[in-house]
Each structure stands twice: as C-alpha cells, then as structure tokens.
MDTraj code that builds the backbone (N, CA, C; nanometers):
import mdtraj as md
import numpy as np

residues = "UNK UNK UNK UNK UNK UNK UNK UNK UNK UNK UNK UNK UNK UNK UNK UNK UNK UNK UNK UNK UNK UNK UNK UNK UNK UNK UNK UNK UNK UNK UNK UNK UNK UNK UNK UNK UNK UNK UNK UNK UNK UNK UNK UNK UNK UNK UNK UNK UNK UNK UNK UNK UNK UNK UNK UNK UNK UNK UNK UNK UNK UNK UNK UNK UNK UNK UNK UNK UNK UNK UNK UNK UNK UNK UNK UNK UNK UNK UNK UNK UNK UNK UNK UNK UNK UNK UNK UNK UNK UNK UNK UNK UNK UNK UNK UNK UNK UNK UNK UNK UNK UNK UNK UNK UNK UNK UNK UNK UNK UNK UNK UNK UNK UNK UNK UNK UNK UNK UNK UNK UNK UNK UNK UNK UNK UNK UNK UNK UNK UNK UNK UNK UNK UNK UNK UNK UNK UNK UNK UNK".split()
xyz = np.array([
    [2.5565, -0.3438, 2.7465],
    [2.4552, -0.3649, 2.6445],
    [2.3197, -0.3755, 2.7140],
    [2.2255, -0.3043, 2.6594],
    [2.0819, -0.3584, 2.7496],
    [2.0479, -0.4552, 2.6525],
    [1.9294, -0.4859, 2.7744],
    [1.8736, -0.6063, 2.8258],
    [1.8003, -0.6518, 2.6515],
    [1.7258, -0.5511, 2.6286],
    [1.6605, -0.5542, 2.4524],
    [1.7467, -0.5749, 2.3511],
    [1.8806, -0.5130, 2.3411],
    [1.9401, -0.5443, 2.2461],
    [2.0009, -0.6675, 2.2260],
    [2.0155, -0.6924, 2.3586],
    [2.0514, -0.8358, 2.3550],
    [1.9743, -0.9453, 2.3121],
    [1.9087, -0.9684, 2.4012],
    [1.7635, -1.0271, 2.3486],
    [1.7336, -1.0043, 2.1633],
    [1.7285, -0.9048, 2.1262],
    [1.7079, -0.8951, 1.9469],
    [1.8461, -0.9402, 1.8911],
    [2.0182, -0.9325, 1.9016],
    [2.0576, -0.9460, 1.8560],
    [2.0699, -1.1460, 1.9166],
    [2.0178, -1.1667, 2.0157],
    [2.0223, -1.3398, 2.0301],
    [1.9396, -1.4133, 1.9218],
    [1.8329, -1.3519, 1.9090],
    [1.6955, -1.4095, 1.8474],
    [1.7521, -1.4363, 1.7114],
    [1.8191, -1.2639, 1.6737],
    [1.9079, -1.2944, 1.5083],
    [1.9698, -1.3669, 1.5335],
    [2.0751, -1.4009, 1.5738],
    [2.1658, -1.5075, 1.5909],
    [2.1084, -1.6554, 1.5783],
    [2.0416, -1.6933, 1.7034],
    [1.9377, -1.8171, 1.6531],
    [1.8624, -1.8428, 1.5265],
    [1.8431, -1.7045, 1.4875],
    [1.7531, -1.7314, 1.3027],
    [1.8618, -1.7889, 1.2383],
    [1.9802, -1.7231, 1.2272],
    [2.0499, -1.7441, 1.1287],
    [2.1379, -1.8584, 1.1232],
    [2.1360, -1.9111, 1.2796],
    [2.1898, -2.0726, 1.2955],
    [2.1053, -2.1979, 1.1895],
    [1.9515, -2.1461, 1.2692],
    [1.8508, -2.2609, 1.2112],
    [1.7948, -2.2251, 1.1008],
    [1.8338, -2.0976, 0.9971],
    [1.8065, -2.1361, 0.8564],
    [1.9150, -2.1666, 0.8004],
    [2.0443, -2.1806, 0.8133],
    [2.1785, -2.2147, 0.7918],
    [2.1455, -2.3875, 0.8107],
    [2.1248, -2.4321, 0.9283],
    [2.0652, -2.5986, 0.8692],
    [1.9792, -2.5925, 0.8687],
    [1.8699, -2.5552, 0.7850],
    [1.7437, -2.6409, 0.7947],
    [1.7086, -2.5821, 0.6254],
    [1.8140, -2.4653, 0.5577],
    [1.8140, -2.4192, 0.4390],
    [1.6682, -2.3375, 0.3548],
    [1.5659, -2.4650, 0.3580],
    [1.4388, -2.3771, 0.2703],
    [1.3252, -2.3985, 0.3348],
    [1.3358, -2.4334, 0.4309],
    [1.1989, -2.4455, 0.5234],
    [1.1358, -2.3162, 0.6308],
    [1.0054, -2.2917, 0.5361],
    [0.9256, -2.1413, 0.5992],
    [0.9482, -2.1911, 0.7229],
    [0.9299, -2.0950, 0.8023],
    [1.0051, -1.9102, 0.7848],
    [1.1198, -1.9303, 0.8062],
    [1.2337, -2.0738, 0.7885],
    [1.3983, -2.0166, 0.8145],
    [1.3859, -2.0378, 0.6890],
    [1.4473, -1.9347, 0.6189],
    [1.4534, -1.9851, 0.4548],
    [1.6050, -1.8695, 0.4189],
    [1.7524, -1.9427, 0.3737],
    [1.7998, -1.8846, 0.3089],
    [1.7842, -1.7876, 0.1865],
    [1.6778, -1.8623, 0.1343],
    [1.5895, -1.7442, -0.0057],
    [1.7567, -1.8045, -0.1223],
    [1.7122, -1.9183, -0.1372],
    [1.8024, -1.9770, -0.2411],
    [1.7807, -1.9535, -0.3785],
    [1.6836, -1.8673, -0.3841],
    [1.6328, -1.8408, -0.5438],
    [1.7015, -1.7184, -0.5860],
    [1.7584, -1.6351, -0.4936],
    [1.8375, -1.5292, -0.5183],
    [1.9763, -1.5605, -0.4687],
    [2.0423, -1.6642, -0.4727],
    [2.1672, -1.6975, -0.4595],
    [2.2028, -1.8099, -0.5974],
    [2.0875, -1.8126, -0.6494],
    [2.1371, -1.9034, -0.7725],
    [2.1984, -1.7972, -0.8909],
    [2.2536, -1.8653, -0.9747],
    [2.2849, -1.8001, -1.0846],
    [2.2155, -1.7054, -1.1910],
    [2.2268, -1.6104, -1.2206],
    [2.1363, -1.4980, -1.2756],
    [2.0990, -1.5810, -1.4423],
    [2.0071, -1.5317, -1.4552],
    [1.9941, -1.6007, -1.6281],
    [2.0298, -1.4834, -1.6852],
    [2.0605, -1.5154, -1.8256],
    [2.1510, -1.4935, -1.9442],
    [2.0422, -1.4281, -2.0430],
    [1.8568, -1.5054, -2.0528],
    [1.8402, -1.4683, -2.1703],
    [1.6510, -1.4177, -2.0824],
    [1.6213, -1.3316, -2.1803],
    [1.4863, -1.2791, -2.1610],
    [1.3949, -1.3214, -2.2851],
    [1.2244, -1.3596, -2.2651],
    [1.1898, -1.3903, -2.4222],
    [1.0251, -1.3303, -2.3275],
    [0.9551, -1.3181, -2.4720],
    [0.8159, -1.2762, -2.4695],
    [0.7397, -1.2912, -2.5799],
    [0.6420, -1.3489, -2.5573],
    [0.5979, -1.3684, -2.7028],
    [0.5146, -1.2305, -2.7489],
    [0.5394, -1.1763, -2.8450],
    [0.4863, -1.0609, -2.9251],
    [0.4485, -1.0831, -3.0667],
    [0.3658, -0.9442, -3.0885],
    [0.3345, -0.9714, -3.2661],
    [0.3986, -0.8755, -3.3515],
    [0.4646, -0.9048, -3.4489],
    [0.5339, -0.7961, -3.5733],
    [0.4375, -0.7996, -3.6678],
    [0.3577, -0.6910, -3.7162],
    [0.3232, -0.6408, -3.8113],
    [0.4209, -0.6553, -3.9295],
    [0.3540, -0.6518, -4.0586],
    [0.4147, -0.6327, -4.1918],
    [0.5153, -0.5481, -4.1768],
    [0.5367, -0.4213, -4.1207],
    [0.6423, -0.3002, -4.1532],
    [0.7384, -0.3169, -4.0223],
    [0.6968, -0.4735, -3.9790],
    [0.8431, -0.4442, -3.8548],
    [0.7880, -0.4328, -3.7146],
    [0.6971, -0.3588, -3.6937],
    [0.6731, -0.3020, -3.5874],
    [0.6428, -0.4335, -3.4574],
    [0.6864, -0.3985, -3.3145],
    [0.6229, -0.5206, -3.2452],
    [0.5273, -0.4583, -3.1506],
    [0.4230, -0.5898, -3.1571],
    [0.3018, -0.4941, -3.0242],
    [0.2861, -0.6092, -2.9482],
    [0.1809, -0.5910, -2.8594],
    [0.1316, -0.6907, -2.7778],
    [0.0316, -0.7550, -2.8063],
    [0.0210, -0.8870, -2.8093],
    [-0.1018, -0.9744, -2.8538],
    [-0.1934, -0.9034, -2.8629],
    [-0.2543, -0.8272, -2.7398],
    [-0.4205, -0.7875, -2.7412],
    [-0.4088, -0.6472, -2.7985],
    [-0.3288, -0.5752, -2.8800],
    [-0.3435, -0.4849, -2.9628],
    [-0.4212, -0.5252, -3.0549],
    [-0.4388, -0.6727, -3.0938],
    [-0.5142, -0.7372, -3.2001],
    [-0.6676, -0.7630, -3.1586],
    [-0.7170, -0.8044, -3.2586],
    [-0.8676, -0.9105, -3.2291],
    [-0.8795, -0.9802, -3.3547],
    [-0.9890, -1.0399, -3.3774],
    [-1.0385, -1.1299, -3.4735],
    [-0.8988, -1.2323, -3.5117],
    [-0.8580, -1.3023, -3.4631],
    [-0.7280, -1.4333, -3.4643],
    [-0.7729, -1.4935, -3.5731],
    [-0.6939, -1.5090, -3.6688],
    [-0.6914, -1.6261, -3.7493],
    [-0.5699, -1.6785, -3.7742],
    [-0.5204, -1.8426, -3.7067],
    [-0.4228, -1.8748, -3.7380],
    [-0.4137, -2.0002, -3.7915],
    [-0.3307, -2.0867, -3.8227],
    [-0.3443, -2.2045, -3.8699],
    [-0.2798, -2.3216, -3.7720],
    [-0.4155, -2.3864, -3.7349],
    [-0.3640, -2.4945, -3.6125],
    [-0.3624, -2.4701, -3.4752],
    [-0.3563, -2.5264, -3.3849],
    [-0.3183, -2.5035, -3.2369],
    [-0.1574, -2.4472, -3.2516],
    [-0.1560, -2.3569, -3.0907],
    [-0.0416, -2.2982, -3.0894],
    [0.0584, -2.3408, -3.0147],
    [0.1597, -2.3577, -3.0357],
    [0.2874, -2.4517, -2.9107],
    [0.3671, -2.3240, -2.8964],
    [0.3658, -2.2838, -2.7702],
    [0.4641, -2.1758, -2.7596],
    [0.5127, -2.1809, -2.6431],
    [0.5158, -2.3217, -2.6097],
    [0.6112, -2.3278, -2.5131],
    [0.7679, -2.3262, -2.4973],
    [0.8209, -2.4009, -2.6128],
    [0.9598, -2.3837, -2.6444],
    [0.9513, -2.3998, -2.7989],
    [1.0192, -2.2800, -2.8336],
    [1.0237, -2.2445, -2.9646],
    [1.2069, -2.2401, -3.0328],
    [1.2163, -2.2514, -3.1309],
    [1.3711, -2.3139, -3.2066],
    [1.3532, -2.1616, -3.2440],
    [1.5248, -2.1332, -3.2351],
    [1.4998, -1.9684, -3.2931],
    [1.6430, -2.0234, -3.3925],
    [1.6219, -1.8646, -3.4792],
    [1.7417, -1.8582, -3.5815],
    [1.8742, -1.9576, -3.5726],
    [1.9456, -1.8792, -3.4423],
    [2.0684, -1.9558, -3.4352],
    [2.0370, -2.0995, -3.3772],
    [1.9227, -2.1829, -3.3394],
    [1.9875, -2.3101, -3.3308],
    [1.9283, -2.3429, -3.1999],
    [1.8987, -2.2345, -3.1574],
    [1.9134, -2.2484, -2.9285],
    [1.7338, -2.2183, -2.9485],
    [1.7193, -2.2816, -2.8294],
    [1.5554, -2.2779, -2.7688],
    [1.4774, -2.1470, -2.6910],
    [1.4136, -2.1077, -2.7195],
    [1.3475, -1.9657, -2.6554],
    [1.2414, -2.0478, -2.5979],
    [1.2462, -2.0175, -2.4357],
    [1.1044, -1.9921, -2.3819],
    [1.0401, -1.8689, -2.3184],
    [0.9259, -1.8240, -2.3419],
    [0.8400, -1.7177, -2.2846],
    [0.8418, -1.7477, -2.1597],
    [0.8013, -1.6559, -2.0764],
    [0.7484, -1.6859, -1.9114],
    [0.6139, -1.7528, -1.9870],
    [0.5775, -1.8797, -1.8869],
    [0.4921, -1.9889, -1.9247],
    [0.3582, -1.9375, -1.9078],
    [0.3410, -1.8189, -1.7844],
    [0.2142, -1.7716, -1.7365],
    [0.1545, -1.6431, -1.8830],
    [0.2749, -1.5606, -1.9252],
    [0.2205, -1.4623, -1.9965],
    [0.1965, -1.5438, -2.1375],
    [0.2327, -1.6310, -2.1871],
    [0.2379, -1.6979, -2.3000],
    [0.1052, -1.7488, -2.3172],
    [0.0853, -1.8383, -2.2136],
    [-0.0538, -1.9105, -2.1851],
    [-0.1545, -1.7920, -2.2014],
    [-0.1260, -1.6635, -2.1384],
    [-0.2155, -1.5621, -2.1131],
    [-0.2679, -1.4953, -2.2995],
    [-0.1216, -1.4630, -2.3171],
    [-0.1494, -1.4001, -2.4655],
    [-0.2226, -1.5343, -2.5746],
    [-0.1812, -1.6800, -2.5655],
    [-0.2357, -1.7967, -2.6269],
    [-0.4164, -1.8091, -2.6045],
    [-0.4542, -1.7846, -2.4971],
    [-0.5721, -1.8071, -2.3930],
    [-0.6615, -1.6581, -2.4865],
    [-0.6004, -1.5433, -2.5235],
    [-0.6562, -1.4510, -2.5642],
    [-0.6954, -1.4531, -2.7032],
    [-0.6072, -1.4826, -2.7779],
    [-0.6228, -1.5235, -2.9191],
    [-0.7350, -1.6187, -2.9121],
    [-0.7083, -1.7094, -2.8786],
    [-0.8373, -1.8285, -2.9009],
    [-0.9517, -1.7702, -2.8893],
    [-0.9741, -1.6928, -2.7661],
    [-1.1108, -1.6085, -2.6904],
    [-1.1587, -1.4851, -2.8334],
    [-1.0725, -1.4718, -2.9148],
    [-1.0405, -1.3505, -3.0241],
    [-1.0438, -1.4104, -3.1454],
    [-1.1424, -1.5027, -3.2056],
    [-1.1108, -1.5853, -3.3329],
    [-1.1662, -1.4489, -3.3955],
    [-1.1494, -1.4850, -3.5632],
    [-1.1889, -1.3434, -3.7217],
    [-1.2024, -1.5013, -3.8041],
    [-1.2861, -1.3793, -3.8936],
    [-1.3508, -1.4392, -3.9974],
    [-1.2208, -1.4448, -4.1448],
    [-1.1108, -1.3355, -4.0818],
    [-1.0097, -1.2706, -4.1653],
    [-1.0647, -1.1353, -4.2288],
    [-1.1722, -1.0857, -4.2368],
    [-1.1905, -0.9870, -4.3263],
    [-1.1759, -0.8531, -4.1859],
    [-1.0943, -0.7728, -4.3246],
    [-1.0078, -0.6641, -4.2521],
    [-0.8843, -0.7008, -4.1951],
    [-0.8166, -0.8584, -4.1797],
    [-0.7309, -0.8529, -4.0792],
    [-0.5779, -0.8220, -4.2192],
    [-0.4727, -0.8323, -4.1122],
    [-0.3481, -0.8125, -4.2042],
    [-0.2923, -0.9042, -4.1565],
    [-0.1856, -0.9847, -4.2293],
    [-0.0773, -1.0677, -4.2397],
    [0.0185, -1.0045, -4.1015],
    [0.0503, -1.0904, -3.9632],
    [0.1325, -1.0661, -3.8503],
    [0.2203, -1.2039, -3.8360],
    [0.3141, -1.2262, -3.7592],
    [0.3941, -1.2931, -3.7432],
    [0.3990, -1.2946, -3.5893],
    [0.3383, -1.4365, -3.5214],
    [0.3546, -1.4382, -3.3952],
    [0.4951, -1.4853, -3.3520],
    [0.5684, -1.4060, -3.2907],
    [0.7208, -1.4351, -3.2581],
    [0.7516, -1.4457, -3.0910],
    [0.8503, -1.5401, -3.0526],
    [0.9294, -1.5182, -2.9534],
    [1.0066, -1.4202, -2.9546],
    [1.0337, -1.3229, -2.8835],
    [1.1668, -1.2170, -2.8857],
    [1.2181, -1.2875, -2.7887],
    [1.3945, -1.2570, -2.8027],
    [1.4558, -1.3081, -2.7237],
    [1.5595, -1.2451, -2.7047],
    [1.5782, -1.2002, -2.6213],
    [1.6982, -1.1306, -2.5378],
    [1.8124, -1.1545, -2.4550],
    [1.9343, -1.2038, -2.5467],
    [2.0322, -1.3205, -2.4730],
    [2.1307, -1.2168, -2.4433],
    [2.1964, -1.2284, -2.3583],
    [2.2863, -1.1365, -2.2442],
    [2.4240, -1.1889, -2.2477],
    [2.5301, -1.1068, -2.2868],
    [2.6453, -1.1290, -2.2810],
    [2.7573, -1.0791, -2.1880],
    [2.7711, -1.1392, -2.0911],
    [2.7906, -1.0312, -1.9793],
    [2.9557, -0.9951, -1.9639],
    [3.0227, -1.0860, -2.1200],
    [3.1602, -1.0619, -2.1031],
    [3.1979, -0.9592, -2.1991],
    [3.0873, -0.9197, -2.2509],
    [3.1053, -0.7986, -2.4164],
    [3.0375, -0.6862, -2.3032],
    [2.9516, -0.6982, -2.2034],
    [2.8383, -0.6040, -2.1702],
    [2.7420, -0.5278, -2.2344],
    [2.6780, -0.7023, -2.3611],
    [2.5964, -0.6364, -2.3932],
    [2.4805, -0.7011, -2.4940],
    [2.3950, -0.7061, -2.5466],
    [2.2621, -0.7910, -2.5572],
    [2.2333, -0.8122, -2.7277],
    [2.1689, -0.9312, -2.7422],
    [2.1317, -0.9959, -2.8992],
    [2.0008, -0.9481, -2.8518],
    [1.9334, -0.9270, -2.9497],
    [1.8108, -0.9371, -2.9822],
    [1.7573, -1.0293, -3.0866],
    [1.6830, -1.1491, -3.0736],
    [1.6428, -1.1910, -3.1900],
    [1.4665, -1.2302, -3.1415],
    [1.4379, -1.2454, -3.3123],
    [1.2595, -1.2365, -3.3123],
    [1.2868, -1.4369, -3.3486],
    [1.2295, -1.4843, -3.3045],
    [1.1934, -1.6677, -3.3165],
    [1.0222, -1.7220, -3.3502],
    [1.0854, -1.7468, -3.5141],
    [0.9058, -1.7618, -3.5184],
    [0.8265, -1.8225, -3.4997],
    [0.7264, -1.8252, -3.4132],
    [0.6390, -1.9395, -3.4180],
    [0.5162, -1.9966, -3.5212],
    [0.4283, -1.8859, -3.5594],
    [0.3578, -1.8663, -3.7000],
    [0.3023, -1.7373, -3.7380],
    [0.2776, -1.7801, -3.8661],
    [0.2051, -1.6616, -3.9665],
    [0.0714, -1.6804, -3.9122],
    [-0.0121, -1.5327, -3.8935],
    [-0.1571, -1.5595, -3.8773],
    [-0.2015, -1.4323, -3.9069],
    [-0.3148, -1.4004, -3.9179],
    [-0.3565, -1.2268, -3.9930],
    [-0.4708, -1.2358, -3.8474],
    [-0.4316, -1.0948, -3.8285],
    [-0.5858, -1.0719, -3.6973],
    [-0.5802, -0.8844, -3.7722],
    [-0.6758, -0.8347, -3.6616],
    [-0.7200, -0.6782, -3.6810],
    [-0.6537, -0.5784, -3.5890],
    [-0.5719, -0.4969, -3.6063],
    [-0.5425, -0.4108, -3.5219],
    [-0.6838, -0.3638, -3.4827],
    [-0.6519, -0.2953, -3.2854],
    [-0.7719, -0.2245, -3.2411],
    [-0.7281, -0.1051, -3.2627],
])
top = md.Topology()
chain = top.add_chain()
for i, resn in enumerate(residues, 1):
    res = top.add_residue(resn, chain, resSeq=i)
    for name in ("N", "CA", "C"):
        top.add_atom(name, md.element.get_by_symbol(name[0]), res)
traj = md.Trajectory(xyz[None], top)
C-alpha cells in the first residue's frame, strides 16, 4: 500500500472513530437529521379562489381579512393539526399585511393549509385543504 493511501484511509478511520463518540459536534458530525425518521405529512399555506383553483399568496394584492392571522398550527377536517414550514408562512403572512385593499374589485378567497399526509403502507397520499379564513384580495 503506499505511503498516501494510507495516510487518507488512517485520517478516515480517525474521523469516523471521533464522530461515532462525540455524535453532533462540527466538523465530526454523524448528520443525525438524516438518520431520523422521514415525516409522513407536507402542508403550505395557499389561496383557493371561488372556482377551486389554488395559487400562491402573492398572486394576490389589496388583503382584506378579518383579524390577525394564526397560521401557525391550524385544525384541519379530520381532527389532526397542519403546520406550514414556519419560514414560508410567516413569509406569505408578512406579505398580505404589506398588501392591505380597500375590497373594491377584490373576490371572496379562502386562505387554506394544504396538507399532504403520506401513507406509506397503501403507497399513497391524502390531500386535504384546512381552513384558516375567508378574506377577498385582487388577483394580479
């Protein structure tokens, strides 16, 4: 064996001793976030138009809704809790506000959680819409 390979396959060897005990500490890091258990369900907060359709918050402008918005954990149909990723939620919440209407021109929308729960013993996916509120803004 030369002298280099040795040397590179020792060095691996030593990495993989001292992130084996020392577990999550940069730079020995097992990377325990991809050895945990996969999640089950996907959610996003979106808007349905009157005829069904879903878009993305900032397809809209002029916001008119009633009250502050909690969309952090939302109660859906069957019973179980939907949360959005906390960053895009805040993001699409943060936009609306920045986007108030007077209402004129806007249409009747339904701000919803979608939620996408995973069944991995059928191989295969629910879709449900979880409402959070009625509010009318303007398509752009």
């Amino acid at each position: 064996m030369r002298q280099g390979t040795f040397v590179a396959l020792a060095f691996f060897s030593a990495y993989l001793v001292i992130a084996a005990g020392l577990e999550n500490l940069y730079p020995f890091s097992t990377f325990p976030m991809y050895s945990d258990s996969a999640f089950d369900t996907g959610a996003r907060l979106i808007v349905v138009d009157g005829e069904g359709i879903a878009r993305e918050v900032t397809r809209y402008t002029d916001w008119r809704c009633p009250g502050p918005l909690h969309v952090e954990t939302v109660m859906c149909p069957d019973g179980r809790a939907a949360q959005p990723a906390a960053y895009l939620a805040e993001e699409a919440t943060t936009y609306m506000e920045r986007h108030p209407g007077t209402g004129e021109g806007a249409e009747p929308v339904s701000l919803v959680v979608r939620v996408w729960r995973l069944d991995a013993d059928r191989g295969d996916f629910t879709r449900l819409d979880c409402p959070v509120v009625e509010c009318a803004a303007v398509r752009r």
